[in-house]
C-alpha positions in Angstrom: 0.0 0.0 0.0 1.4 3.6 -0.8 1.8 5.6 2.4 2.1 9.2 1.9 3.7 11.2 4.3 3.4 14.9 4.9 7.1 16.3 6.2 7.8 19.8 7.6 3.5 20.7 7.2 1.4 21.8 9.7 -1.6 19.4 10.8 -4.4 22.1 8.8 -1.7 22.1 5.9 -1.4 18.1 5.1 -4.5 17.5 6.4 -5.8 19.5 3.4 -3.6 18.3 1.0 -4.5 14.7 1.9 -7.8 15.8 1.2 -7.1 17.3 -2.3 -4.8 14.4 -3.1 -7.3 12.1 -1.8 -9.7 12.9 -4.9 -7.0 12.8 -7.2 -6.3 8.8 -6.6 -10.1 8.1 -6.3 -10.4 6.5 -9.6 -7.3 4.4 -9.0 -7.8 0.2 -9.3 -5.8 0.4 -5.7 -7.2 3.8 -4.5 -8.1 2.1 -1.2 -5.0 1.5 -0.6 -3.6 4.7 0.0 -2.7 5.9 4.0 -1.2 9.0 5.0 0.5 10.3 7.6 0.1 13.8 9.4 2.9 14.9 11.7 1.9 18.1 12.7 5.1 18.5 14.7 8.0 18.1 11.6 10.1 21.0 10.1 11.8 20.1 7.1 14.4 23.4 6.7 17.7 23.2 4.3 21.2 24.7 5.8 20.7 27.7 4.6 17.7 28.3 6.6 15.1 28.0 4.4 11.6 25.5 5.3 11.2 23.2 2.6 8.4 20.7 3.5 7.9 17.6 0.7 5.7 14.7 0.9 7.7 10.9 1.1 5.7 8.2 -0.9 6.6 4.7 0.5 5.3 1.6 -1.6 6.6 -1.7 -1.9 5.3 -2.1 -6.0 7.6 0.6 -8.3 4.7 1.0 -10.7 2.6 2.8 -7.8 5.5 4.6 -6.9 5.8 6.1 -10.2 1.9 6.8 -10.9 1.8 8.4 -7.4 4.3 10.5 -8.0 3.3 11.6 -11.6 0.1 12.3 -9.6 1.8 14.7 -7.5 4.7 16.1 -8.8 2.8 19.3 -10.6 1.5 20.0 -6.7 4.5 18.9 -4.4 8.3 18.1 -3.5 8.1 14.4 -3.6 10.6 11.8 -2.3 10.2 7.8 -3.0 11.0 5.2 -1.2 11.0 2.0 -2.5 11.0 -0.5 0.7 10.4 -4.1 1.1 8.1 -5.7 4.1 8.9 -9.1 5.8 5.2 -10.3 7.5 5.4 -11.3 11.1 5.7 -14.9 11.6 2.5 -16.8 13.1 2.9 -18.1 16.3 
């Protein structure tokens, strides 16, 4: 599932851009697959001083990295993370 992450936003901030972004995957095949995280408390800021919040797309499938962030890229900074997942063993 692509988890979206709002970095160096306040909570009114991502919470409305998960809201706009929210429409924009709605007529995905694996729209419902999408969760985001709001971290109201981040501050994203470069060395010379200057804020510079993005939003990190995490997905373990490539192809819905790439979609997600052709999606986004006219509205945001994006960073992606490809990452793999190991399920918990039973027991």
């Amino acid at each position: 599932m692509p988890l979206i992450e709002f970095v160096g936003y306040s909570q009114e901030e991502a919470t409305e851009r998960m809201n706009k972004y929210s429409e924009l995957f709605r007529e995905l095949e694996f729209a419902d697959d999408y969760i985001f995280v709001i971290d109201s408390g981040s501050k994203v800021i470069g060395l010379n001083g200057i804020e510079q919040p993005l939003v990190r797309v995490r997905s373990r499938y490539p192809e819905r990295n790439e979609i997600t962030q052709k999606i986004l890229a006219p509205y945001e900074d994006v960073e992606m993370l490809l990452i793999t997942f190991q399920q918990r063993e039973a027991g």
